[in-house]
Phi, psi and omega in degrees: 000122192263165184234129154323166142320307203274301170298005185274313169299332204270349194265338215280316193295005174291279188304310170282024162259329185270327177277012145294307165268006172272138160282166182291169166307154177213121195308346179320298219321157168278144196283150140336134174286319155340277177324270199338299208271341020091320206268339212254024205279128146279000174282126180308315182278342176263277146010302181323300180309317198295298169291344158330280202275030181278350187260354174289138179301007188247340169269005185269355177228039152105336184275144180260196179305305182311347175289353178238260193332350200036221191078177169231112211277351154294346199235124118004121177086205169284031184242303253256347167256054203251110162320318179303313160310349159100027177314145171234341202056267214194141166238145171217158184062235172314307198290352114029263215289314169341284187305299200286302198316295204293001165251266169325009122251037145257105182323289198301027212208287197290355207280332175328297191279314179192097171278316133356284214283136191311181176202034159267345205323281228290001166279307190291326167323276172330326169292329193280177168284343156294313169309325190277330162317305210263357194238358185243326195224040169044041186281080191256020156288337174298162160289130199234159137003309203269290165004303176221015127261088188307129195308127188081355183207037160274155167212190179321080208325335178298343186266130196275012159261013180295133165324315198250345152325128174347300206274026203232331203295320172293313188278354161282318192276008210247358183295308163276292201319324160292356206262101198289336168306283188332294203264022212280301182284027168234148171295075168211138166293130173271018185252006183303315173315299191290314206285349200267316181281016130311326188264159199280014106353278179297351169288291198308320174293324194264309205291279164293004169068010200283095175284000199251002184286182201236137190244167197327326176287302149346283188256349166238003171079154187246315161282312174272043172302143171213148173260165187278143182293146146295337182258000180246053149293283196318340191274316176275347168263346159282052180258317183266289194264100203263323169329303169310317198300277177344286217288335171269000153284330178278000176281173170278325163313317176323306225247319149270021171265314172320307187304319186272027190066025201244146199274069168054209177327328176302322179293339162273323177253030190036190180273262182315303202248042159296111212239178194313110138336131151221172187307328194278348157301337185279059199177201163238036206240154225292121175107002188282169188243347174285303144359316189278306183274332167260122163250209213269340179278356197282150151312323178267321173317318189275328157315289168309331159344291197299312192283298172348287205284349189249346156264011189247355173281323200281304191292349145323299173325278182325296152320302206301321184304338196277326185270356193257319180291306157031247183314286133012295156290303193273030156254349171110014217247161220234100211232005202277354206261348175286339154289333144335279184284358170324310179331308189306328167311301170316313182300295167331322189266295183319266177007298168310296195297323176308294211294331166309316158346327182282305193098029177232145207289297241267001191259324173314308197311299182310323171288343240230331166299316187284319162339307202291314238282297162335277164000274161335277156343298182267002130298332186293324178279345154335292201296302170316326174246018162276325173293322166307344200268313190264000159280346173249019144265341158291331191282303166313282164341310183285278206304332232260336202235021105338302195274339158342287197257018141288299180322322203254022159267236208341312199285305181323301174329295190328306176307343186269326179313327184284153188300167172279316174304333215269158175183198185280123180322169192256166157306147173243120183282135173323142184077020174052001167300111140342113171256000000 
């Protein structure tokens, strides 16, 4: 049963006049005719709300079917739907935003409950391309409220049975967008979804538990979903990567890339399907990323080379000083404070790697030297206790074969020592003679 707008406007001062002033539900309370009559249904869609919604977050602060549907839940039957009773029916599309609005964009309505929680969706809402679809060119295939909190069973986003939980946030949205029927009448691509569970985002979020990893919402806003302008793509990936982001606005790349339309970060690490930066994107040499527009003889071809070539020597470095304290330690010998500082390299090699985004050898150049410079350090120290191991296994060796031939000077001595007659007594021939 759909409800109007006019009847909608004409119920809300009412209605939000009665949820300001109701105490929350109390198990005393008489069971709801809703429920009632609702429970004895065999249609899965009329039941359904009922076994639902004792686990919805609205029902744990109290509210029954009238705080959205009105009516009256005291009156038995079809009278308890009684328009005149501020009956609302099923909202659907725009009267949505309305119902959820009339709470949930009220400070003083919502401050009861949960004061924390914003009271913009629905202004923001109204911003996105869903709300400008649905409120400018009447589209109500888009997404509402309802949409991705499901009517009867929302709960917190902090519950990891939320709709809108971090690790969830994708298959709500993939709920249309994936759907290739669904979306059949928009220029949109429907692989977003698959190519995402690919990416090392979604590794990080599932795999590693990572909540702060970043999800649909994240990067395209949730009431105010939009997708990102091509001359801001960088602006949304800086928000987690704010360095890269700094060192590629301050590059030349930024300025052609605005020019030539190409969307920032995306264009090397694509969107959706992002996968680990590793080193081997840096160069021209076949899978590289650099590659698709330079080739090896061009100014940017030689430049990346150059960037390559100077971080694949500091991780050479690096490794090598790392297997030599290695070694070392597990020989027993004491590298810890030299491993430490080892650390530093590591940092350097991140840095380097950071720094690549300008896109200039020489800011590279400055990590990837103070790197070696580490490096080094902590191999001569390396070296110093290997060299240390074995002099005192040539020292050990020497005393050990010292200590040899005083024994066997000592066994000789003894031997020279003993009387000359003595040895083992002789036998006595039967009858006590002697032989």
């Amino acid at each position: 049963m759909m409800m109007t707008m006019g009847k909608l406007l004409r119920c809300t001062p009412a209605l939000l006049a009665g949820f300001l002033l109701a105490p929350k539900a109390t198990a005393q309370e008489p069971e709801s005719s809703c429920v009632t009559c609702h429970a004895a249904f065999g249609d899965e869609r009329l039941s359904g709300p009922v076994e639902s919604y004792p686990n919805d977050v609205h029902a744990a602060q109290g509210f029954d079917c009238v705080a959205c549907h009105g009516g009256d839940a005291t009156v038995a039957g079809m009278g308890a739907m009684d328009p005149a009773a501020g009956y609302l029916g099923v909202p659907e599309g725009e009267d949505v935003l309305s119902v959820c609005g009339r709470c949930h964009s009220s400070a003083q309505f919502m401050r009861r409950y949960d004061p924390s929680l914003r009271v913009d969706q629905v202004a923001e809402y109204r911003t996105s391309v869903h709300g400008q679809r649905l409120l400018q060119q009447g589209d109500d295939r888009v997404a509402t409220c309802s949409s991705c909190h499901p009517a009867h069973a929302i709960k917190p986003p902090s519950d990891p049975n939320s709709s809108v939980h971090p690790l969830n946030v994708a298959a709500t949205c993939a709920d249309c967008h994936a759907n290739p029927e669904y979306m059949s009448p928009y220029p949109i691509p429907t692989d977003q979804h698959e190519k995402y569970l690919e990416s090392i985002h979604w590794e990080k979020l599932s795999v590693a538990r990572d909540l702060s990893a970043p999800t649909c919402n994240d990067c395209h806003g949730n009431h105010g979903a939009a997708p990102p302008g091509v001359s801001w793509v960088g602006n949304v990936c800086g928000q987690c990567h704010s360095v890269m982001a700094e060192r590629f606005n301050q590059s030349f790349h930024s300025r052609i890339f605005a020019m030539l339309g190409n969307p920032g970060c995306a264009t090397c690490h694509n969107n959706h399907e992002i996968k680990l930066a590793d080193i081997e994107m840096l160069g021209v040499d076949e899978g590289s990323v650099c590659g698709r527009c330079h080739s090896a003889e061009s100014r940017g071809g030689i430049v990346a080379t150059r960037m390559r070539t100077l971080i694949d020597s500091l991780s050479l470095a690096r490794e090598r000083a790392d297997s030599i304290l290695e070694r070392a330690e597990n020989a027993g010998m004491e590298v810890s404070q030299a491993q430490f500082d080892l650390n530093g390299a590591t940092t350097a090699l991140v840095s380097a790697r950071t720094a690549v985004h300008s896109f200039d050898v020489e800011g590279v150049r400055e990590e990837v030297e103070s790197g070696l410079e580490v490096a080094a350090q902590a191999w001569e120290r390396g070296q110093e206790a290997m060299d240390d191991l074995r002099f005192r296994r040539t020292g050990l060796a020497i005393s050990v074969g010292i200590i040899v031939l005083l024994i066997i000077g000592l066994v000789l001595k003894i031997r020279q020592l003993e009387p000359a007659g003595a040895g083992p007594s002789r036998k006595s021939a039967p009858g006590g003679e002697a032989r």
